[in-house]
Residue frames as qw, qx, qy, qz and C-alpha x, y, z in Angstrom:
[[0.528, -0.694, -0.354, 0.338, 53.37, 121.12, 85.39],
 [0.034, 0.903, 0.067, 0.423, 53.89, 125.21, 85.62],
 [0.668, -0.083, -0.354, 0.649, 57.21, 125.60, 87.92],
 [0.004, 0.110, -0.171, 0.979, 56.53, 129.26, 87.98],
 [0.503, -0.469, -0.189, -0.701, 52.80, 128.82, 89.13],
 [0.053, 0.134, -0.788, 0.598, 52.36, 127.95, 93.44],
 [0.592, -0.510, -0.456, -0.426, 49.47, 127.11, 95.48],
 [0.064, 0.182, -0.692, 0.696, 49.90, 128.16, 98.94],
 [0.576, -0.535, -0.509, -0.350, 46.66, 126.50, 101.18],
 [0.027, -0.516, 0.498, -0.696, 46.39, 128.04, 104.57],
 [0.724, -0.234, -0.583, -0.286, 45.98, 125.26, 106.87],
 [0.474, 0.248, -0.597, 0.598, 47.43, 126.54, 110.34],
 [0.343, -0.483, 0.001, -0.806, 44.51, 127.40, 112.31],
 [0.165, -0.132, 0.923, -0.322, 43.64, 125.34, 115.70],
 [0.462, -0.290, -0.690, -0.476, 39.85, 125.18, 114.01],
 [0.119, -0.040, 0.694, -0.709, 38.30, 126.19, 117.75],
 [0.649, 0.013, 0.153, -0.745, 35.16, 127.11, 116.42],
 [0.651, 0.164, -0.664, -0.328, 35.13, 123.08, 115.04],
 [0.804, -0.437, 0.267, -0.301, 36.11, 121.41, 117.55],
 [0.789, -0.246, 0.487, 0.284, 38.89, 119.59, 115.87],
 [0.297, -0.465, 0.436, 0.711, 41.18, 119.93, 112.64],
 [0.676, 0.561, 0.249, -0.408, 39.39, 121.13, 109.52],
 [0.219, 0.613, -0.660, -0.374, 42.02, 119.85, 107.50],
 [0.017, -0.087, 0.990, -0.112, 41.61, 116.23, 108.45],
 [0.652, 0.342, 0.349, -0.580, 37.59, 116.49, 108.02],
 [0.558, 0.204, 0.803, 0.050, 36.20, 113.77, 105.75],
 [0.129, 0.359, -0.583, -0.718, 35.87, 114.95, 101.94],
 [0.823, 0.034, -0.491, -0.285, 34.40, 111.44, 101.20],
 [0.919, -0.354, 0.159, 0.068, 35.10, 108.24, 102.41],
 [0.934, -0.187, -0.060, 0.298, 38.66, 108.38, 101.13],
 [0.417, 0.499, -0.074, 0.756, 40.00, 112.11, 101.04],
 [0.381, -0.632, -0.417, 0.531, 40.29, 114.36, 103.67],
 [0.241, 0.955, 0.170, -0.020, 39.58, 118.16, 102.87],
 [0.106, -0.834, 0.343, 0.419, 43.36, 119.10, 102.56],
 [0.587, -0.012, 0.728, 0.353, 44.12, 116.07, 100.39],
 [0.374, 0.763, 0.527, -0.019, 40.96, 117.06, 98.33],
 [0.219, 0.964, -0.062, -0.138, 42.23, 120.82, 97.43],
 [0.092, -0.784, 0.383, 0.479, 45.67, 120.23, 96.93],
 [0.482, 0.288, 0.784, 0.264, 44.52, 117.10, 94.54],
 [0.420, 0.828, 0.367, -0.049, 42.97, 120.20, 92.48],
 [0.028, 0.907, -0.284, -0.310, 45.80, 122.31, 92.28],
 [0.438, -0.320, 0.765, 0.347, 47.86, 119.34, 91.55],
 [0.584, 0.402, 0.677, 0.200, 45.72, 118.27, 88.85],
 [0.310, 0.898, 0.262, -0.172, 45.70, 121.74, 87.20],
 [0.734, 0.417, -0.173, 0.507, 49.63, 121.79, 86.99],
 [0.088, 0.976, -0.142, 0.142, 50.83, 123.71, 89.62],
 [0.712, 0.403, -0.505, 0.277, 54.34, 123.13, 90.04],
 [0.015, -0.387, 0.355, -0.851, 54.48, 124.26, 93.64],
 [0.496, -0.598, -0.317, -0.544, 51.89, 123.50, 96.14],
 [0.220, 0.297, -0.573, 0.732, 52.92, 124.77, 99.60],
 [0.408, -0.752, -0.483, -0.188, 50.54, 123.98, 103.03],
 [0.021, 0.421, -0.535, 0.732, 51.05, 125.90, 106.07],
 [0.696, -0.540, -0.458, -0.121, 49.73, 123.49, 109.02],
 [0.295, -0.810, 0.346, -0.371, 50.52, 123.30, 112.64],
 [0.140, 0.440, -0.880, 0.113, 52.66, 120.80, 114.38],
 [0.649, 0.043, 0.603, -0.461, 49.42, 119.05, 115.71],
 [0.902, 0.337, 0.252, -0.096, 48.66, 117.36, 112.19],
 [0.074, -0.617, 0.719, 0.312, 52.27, 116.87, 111.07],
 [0.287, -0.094, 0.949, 0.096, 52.40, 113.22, 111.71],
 [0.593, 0.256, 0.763, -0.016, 49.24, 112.70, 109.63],
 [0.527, 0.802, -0.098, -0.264, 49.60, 115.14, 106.73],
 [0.120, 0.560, -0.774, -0.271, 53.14, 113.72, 106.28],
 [0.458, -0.035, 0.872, -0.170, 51.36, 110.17, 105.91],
 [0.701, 0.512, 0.354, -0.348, 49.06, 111.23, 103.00],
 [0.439, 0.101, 0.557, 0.698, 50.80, 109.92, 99.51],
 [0.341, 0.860, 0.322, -0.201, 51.29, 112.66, 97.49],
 [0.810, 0.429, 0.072, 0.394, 53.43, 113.74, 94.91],
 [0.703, -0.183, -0.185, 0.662, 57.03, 115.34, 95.25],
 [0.078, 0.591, 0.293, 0.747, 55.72, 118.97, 94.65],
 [0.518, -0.741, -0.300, -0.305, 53.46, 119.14, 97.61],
 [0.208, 0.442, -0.390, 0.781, 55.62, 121.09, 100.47],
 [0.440, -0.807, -0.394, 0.022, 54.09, 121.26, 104.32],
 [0.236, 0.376, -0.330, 0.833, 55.58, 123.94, 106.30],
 [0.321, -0.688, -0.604, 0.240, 54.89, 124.14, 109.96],
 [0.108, -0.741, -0.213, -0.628, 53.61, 127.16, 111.49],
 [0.526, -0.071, -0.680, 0.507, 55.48, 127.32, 115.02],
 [0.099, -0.278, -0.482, 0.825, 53.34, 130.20, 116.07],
 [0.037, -0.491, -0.853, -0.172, 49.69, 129.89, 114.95],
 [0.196, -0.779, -0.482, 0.349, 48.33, 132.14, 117.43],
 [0.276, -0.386, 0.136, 0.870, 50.07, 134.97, 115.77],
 [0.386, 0.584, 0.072, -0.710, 47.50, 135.09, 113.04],
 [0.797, 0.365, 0.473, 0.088, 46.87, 134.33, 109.85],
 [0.173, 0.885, -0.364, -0.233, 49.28, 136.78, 108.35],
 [0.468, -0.613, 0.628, 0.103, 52.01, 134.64, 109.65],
 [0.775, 0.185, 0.600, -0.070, 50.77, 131.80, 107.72],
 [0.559, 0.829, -0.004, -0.009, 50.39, 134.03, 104.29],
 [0.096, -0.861, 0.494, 0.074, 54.18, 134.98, 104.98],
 [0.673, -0.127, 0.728, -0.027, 55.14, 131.41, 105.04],
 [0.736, 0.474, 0.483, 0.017, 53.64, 130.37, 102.24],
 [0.437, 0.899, 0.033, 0.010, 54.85, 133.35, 100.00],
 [0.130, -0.782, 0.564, 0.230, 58.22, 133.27, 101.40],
 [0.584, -0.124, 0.797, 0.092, 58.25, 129.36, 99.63],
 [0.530, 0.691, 0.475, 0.125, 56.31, 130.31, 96.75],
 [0.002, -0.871, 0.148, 0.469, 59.03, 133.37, 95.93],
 [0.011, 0.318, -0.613, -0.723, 60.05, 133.68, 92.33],
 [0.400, 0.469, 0.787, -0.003, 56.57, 132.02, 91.31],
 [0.135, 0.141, 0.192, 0.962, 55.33, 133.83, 88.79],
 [0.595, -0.292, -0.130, -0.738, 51.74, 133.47, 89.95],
 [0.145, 0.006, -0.963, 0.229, 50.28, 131.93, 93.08],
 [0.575, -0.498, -0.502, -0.411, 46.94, 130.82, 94.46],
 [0.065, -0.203, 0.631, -0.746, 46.08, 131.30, 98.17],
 [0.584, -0.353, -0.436, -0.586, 43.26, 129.47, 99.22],
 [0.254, -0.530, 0.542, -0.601, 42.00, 128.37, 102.74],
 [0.293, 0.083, -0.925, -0.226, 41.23, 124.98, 103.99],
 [0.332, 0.432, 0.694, -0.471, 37.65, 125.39, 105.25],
 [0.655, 0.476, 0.030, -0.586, 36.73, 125.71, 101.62],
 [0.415, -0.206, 0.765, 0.448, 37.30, 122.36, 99.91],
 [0.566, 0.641, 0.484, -0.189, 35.07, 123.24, 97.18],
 [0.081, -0.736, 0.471, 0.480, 37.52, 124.32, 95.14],
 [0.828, 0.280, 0.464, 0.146, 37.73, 123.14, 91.68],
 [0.621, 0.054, 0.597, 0.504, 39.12, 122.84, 88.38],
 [0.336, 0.572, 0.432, 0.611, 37.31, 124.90, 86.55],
 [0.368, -0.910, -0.146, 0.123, 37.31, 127.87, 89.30],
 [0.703, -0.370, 0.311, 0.522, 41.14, 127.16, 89.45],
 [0.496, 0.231, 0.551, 0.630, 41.35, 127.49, 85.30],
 [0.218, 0.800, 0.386, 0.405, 39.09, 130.38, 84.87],
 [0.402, -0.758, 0.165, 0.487, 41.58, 132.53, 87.33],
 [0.522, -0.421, 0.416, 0.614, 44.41, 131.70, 85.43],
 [0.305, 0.609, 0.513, 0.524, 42.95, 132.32, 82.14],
 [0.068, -0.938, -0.106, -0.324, 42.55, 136.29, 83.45],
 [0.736, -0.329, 0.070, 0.587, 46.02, 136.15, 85.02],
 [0.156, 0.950, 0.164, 0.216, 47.42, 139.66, 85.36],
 [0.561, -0.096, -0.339, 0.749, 51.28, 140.55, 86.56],
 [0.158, 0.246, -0.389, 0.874, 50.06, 143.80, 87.74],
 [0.744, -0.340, 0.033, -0.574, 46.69, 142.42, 89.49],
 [0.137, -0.025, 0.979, -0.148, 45.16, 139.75, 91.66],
 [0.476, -0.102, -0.627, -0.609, 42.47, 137.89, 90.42],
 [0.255, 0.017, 0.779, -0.572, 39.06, 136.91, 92.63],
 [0.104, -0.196, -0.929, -0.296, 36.25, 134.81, 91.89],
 [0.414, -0.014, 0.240, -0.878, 32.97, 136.51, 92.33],
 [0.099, -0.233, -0.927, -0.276, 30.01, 135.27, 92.87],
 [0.269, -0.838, -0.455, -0.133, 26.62, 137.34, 92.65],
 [0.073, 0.835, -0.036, 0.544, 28.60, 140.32, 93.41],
 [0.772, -0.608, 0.166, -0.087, 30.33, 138.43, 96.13],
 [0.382, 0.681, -0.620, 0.073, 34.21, 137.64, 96.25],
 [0.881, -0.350, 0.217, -0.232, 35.25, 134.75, 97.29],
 [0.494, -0.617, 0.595, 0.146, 38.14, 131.93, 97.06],
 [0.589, -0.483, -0.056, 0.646, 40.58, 131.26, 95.88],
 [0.320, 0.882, -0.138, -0.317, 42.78, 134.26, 94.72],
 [0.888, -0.016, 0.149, 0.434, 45.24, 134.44, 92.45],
 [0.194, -0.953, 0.040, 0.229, 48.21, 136.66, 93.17],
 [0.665, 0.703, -0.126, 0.218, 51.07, 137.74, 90.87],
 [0.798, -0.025, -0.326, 0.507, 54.60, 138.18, 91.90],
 [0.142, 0.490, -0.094, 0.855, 54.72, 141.43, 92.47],
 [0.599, -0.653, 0.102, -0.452, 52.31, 141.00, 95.46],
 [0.842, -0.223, -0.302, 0.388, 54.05, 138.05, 96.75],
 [0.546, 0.203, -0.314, 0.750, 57.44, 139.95, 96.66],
 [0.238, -0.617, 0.121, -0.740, 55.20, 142.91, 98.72],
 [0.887, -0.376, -0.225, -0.148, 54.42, 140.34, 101.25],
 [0.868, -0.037, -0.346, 0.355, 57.60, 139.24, 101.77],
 [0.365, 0.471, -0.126, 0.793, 58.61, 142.45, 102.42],
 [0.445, -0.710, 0.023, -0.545, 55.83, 143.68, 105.13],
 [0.244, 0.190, -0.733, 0.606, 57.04, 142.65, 108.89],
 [0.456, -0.174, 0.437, -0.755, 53.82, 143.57, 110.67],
 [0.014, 0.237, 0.971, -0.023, 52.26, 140.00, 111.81],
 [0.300, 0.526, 0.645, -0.467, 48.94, 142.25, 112.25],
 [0.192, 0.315, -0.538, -0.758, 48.72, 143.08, 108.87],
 [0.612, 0.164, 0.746, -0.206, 45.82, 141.64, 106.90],
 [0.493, 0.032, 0.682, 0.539, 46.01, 140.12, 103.62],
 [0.197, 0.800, 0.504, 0.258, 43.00, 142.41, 101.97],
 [0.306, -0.823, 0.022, 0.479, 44.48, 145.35, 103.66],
 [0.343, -0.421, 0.628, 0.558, 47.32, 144.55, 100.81],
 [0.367, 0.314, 0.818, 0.311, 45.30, 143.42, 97.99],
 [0.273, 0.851, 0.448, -0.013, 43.24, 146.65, 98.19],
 [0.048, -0.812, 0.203, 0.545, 46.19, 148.90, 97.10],
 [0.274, -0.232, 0.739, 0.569, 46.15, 146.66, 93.76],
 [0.705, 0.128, -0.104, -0.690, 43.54, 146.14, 91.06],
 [0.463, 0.032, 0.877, -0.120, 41.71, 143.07, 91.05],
 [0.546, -0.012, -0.624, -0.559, 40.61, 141.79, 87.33],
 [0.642, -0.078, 0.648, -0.402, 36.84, 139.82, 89.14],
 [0.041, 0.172, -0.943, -0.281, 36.83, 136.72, 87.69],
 [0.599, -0.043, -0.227, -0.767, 32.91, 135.88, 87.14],
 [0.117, -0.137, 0.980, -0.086, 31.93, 132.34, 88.26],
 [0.718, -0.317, -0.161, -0.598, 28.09, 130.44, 88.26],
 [0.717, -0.151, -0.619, 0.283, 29.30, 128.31, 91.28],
 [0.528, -0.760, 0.055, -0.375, 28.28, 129.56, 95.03],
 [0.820, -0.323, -0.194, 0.430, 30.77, 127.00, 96.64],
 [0.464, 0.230, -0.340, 0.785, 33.75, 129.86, 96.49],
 [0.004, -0.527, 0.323, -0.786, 31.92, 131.40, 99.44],
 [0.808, -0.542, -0.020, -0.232, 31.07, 128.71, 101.69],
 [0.205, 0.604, -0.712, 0.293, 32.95, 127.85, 104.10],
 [0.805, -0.288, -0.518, 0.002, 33.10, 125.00, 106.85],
 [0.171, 0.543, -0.524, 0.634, 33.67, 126.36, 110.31],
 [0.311, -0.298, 0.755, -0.495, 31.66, 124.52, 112.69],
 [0.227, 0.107, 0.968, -0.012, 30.22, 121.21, 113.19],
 [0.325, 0.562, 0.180, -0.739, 27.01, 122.79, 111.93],
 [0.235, 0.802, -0.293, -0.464, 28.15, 123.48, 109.23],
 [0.263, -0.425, 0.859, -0.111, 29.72, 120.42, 108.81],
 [0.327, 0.191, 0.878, -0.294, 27.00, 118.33, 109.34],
 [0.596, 0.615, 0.331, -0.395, 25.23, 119.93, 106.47],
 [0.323, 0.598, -0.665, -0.311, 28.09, 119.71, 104.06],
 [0.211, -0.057, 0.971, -0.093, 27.58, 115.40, 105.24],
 [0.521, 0.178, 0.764, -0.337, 24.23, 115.20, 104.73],
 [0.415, 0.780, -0.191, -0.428, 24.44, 116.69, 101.21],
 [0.532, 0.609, -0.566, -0.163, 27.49, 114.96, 99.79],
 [0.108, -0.518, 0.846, -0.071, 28.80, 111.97, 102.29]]
């Protein structure tokens, strides 16, 4: 396990367009999509792995066994954005030397997505998984952006806003999952009839 590498999963959103918490959405029959992604980072070594949720799925994210690494952090003010969230995360993941940022309406996240970042791990880039000339999740961001994060104050900041004043080594992939996401039952319902 990599003490200086984080995983920060952004998991603080109220999920309107769902209809109910996409963190807590069935995986299988015994994982739930936040279990599921930070069971990848964990398994890859990071030493870190930091969620940002809201106070609505405390009581059942603190209920899922997981190991002594894994960090929730509530988000007391959601509605401010997803900045807020990034902040969070980075201000827990500071001195890391590299961290992942991924969101939890993609649980498609794997191992070998995860590994073929860090293998192109750059301290003065961030690294993005492309697919078909498409970026997608997650990234992975050196310290030097963290520490810029920590540093910005506007909540209306957005996170690409920052990323595009850095280079970005793209990280090839042959795997479409880093740009689906799961945002409504829809959506959902076709990720079930596929894998559940």
């Amino acid at each position: 396990m990599d003490n200086k590498l984080s995983a920060i999963i952004l998991s603080a959103g109220f999920s309107e367009r769902m209809g109910r918490p996409k963190a807590l959405l069935q995986w299988n029959y015994s994982t739930v999509f936040v279990e599921k992604i930070i069971n990848e980072f964990q398994q890859f070594g990071c030493g870190k792995i930091i969620c940002i949720i809201n106070e609505k799925i405390e009581l059942f994210c603190k209920e899922l066994k997981l190991a002594q690494n894994v960090k929730f952090v509530i988000n007391q003010r959601p509605e401010l954005g997803r900045f807020n969230s990034v902040k969070l995360g980075a201000a827990e993941a500071a001195g890391s030397d590299f961290c992942f940022i991924h969101n939890v309406d993609n649980p498609f996240v794997n191992r070998k997505t995860i590994e073929n970042l860090y293998l192109m791990r750059d301290a003065d880039s961030w690294c993005s998984p492309v697919f078909s000339g498409k970026r997608g999740h997650p990234v992975l961001l050196p310290n030097a952006i963290l520490k810029k994060i920590n540093k910005i104050d506007n909540l209306n900041t957005v996170l690409s806003d920052i990323l595009n004043k850095y280079p970005v080594v793209r990280v090839e992939v042959e795997d479409d999952s880093i740009l689906r996401n799961i945002n409504t039952p829809e959506d959902y319902f076709n990720y079930i009839k596929l894998n559940l």
